[in-house]
N, C-alpha and C positions, 0 to 999 in steps of 0.2 A: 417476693411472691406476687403476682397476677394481681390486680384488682379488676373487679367485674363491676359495674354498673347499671342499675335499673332506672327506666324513666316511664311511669304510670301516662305521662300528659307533654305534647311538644312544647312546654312552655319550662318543663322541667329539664327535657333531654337539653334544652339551648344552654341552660347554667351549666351541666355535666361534660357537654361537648369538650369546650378549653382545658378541661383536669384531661379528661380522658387523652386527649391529642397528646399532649404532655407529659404520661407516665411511662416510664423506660419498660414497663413489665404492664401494658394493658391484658385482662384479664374479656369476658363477653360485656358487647354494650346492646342491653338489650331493651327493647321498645314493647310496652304493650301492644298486644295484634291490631288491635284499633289505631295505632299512632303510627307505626312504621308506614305504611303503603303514602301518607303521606308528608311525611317527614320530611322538609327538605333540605336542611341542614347536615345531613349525618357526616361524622369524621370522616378525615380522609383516608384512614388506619379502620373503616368499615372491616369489621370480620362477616364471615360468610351468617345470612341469615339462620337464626335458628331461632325456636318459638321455647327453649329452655338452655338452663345454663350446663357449660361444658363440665364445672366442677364445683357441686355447690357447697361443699368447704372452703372457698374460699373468701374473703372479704368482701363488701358490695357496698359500694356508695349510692345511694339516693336523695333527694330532695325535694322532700316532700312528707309529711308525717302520715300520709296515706298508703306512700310508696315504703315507708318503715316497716307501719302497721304488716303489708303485704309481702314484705322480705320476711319477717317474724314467723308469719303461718304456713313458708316454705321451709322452715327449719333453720335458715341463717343466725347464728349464731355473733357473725363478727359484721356490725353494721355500722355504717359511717353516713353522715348526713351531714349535705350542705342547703343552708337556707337559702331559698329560690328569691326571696325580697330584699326590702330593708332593713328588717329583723325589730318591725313593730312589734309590740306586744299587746296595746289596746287594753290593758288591765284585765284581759282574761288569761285564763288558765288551759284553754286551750290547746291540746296538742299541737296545732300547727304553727304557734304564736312562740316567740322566743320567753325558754324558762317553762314552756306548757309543759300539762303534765303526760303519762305514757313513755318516757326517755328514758328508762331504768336502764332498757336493754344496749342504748346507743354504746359505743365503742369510742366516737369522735365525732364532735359537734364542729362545723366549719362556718362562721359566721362573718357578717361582713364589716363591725364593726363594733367598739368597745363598750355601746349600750347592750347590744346582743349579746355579746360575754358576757357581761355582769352578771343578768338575768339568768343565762344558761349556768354560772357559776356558783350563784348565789343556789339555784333551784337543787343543781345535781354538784354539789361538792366535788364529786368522786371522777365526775365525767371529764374526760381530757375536751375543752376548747380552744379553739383557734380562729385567729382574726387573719380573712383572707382578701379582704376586697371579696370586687364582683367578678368573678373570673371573664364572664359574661360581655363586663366591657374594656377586659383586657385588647381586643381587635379595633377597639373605637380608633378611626386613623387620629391624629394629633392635632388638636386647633393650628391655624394658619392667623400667627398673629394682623395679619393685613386683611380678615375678611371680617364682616359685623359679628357682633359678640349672637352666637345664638342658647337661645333658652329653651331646654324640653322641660315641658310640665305631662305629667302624669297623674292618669287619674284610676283609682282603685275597681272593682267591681259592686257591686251591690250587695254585697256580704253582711247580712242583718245581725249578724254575732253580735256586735254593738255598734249602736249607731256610730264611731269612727271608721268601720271600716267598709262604711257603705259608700257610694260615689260622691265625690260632692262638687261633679262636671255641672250640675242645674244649679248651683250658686256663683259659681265660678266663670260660665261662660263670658259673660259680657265683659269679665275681665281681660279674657284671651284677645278681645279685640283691640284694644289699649296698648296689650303687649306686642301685637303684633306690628303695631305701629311703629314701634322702636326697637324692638329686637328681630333677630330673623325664628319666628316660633316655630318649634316644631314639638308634633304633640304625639304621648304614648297612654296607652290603655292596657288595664291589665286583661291578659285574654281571654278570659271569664267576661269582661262585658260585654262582649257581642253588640259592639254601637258601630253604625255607619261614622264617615266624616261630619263630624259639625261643622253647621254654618257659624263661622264670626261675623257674620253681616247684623 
């Protein structure tokens, strides 16, 4: 059967893309109206634009506990979700946090690794989970053992849920300058934080 796929936010559709390319029976992949016109990723297996789904009995992956939420109060029934992070949890209970709460309805929880299962197993017994990697950096080309080792450091958004999952690029900086010294640094942002390039000077 078809699987269809929802993406609320371009930071979600980028985790969804790699599944989507890859299933023998793709179902609609669809973009909230605000994301598509600038999307610029989309599969190469693009179906024709529509602003609803062709059949909506059928399954729907999202990632995102907002894009769950939103499959829910369209009637979907059979929902699949892949976590878009690292599958922190931050000791909340937060829906969008691994193990949060709101999952009753989930079908299949896709996780990237065996802290995030636990969590999501321990929470929902019942819920089939699965450890998938980051489908995300399935395209990352392959280190060239003859060039300098490089390091990306990532830094979170400003998310005050609990003080872990706020940024903590302003303790951090001056560190980036050190490392950039000896490794080749390259840096990511989650894209909620809307920051220019930092100076390491």
């Amino acid at each position: 059967m078809p699987l269809d796929v929802y993406a609320g936010e371009e930071h979600f559709a980028d985790h969804l893309a790699p599944i989507y390319r890859s299933l023998s029976e793709p179902g609609d992949f669809l973009l909230a109206s605000s994301v598509f016109e600038r999307y610029s990723h989309r599969p190469e297996r693009w179906p024709a634009w529509t602003d609803h789904f062709t059949d909506p009995s059928r399954p729907v992956l999202v990632a995102s506990f907002g894009d769950h939420k939103r499959m829910l109060r369209t009637g979907r029934t059979r929902i699949a979700r892949i976590e878009h992070g690292a599958g922190q949890a931050y000791g909340t209970n937060h829906g969008s946090y691994s193990g949060g709460k709101d999952a009753d309805s989930l079908s299949l929880m896709l996780v990237p690794n065996q802290y995030s299962a636990h969590l999501w197993r321990k929470a929902y017994p019942e819920l089939r989970v699965e450890i998938v990697g980051c489908p995300k950096l399935d395209s990352l080309p392959r280190k060239d053992p003859t060039e300098p080792l490089t390091v990306a450091i990532s830094f979170h958004w400003d998310c005050h849920l609990v003080p872990e999952a706020t940024s903590a690029f302003a303790t951090f900086r001056y560190a980036l300058a050190d490392l950039k010294r000896e490794f080749n640094l390259i840096g990511h942002g989650h894209p909620r934080a809307m920051v220019g390039p930092p100076s390491l000077e």
